[in-house]
C-alpha positions as a printed NumPy array, in Angstrom:
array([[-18.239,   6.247,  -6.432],
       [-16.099,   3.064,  -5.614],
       [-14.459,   2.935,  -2.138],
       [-10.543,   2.438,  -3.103],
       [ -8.499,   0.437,  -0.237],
       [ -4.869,   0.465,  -0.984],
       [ -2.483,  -1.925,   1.849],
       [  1.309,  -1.763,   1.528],
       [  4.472,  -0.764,   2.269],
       [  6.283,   2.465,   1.545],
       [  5.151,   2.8  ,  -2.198],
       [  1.604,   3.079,  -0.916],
       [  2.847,   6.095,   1.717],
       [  4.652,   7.497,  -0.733],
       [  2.18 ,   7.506,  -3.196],
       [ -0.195,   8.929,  -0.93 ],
       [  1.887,  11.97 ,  -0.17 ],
       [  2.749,  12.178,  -4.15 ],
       [ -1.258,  12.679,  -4.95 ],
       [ -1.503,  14.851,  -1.868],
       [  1.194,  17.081,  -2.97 ],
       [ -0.743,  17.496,  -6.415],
       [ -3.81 ,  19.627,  -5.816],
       [ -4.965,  19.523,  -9.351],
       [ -4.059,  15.354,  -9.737],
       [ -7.654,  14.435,  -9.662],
       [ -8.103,  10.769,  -8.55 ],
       [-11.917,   9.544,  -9.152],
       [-12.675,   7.636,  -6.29 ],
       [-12.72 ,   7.726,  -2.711],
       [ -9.343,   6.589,  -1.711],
       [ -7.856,   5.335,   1.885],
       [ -4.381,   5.195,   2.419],
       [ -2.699,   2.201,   4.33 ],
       [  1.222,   2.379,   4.339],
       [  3.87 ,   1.375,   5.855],
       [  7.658,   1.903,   5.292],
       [  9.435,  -1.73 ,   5.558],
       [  6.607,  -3.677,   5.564],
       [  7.207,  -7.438,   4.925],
       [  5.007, -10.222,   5.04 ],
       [  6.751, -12.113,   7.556],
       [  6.127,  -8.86 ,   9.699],
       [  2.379,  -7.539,   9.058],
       [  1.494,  -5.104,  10.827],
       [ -2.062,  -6.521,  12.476],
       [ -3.322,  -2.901,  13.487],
       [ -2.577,  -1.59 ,   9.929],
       [ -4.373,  -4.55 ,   8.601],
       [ -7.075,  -4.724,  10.798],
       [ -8.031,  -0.864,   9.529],
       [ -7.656,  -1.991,   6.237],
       [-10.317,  -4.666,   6.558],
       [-12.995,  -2.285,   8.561],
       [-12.86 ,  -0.048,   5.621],
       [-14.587,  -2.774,   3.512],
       [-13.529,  -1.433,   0.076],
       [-15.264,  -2.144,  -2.933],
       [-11.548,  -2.593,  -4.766],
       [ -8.577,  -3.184,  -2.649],
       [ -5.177,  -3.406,  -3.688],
       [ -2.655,  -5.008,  -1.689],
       [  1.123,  -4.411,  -2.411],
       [  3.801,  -6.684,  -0.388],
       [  6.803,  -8.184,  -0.727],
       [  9.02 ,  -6.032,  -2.206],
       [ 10.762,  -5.788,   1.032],
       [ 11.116,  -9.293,   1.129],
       [ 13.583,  -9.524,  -1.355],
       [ 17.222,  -9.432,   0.023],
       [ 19.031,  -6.79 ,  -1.769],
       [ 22.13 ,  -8.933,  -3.247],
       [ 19.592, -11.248,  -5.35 ],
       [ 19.139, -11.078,  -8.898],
       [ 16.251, -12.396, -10.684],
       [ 17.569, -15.82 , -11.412],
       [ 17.981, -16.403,  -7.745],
       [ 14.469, -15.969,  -6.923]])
């Protein structure tokens, strides 16, 4: 079974707690959780990423930025 490593902001913690909730949501691998509300990547967390990287995951999914994006812009201003 494929070691799952998922690094991110508060989708990833949320996500975690929305397949946690779900008893009979079967997910087929071994998953480990690393999220943090408000991330940004101007503002990594070092620990959190350093636990990420010891967990040596055979498919890790990294998912940052999204709190990067001031909230008055539209898409044409990025």
């Amino acid at each position: 079974m494929a070691k799952v490593v998922l690094f991110g902001d508060s989708y990833i913690k949320r996500l975690r707690f929305f397949c946690d909730e779900r008893k009979g949501l079967h997910v087929p691998h071994n998953v480990k959780w690393n999220g943090q509300g408000g991330l940004r990547t101007d503002r990594m967390n070092t620990d959190l990423y350093g636990k990420m990287l010891k967990k040596k995951g055979d498919i890790v999914i990294v998912a940052v930025g999204g709190n990067d994006i001031p909230l008055h812009h539209n898409p044409k201003r990025l």
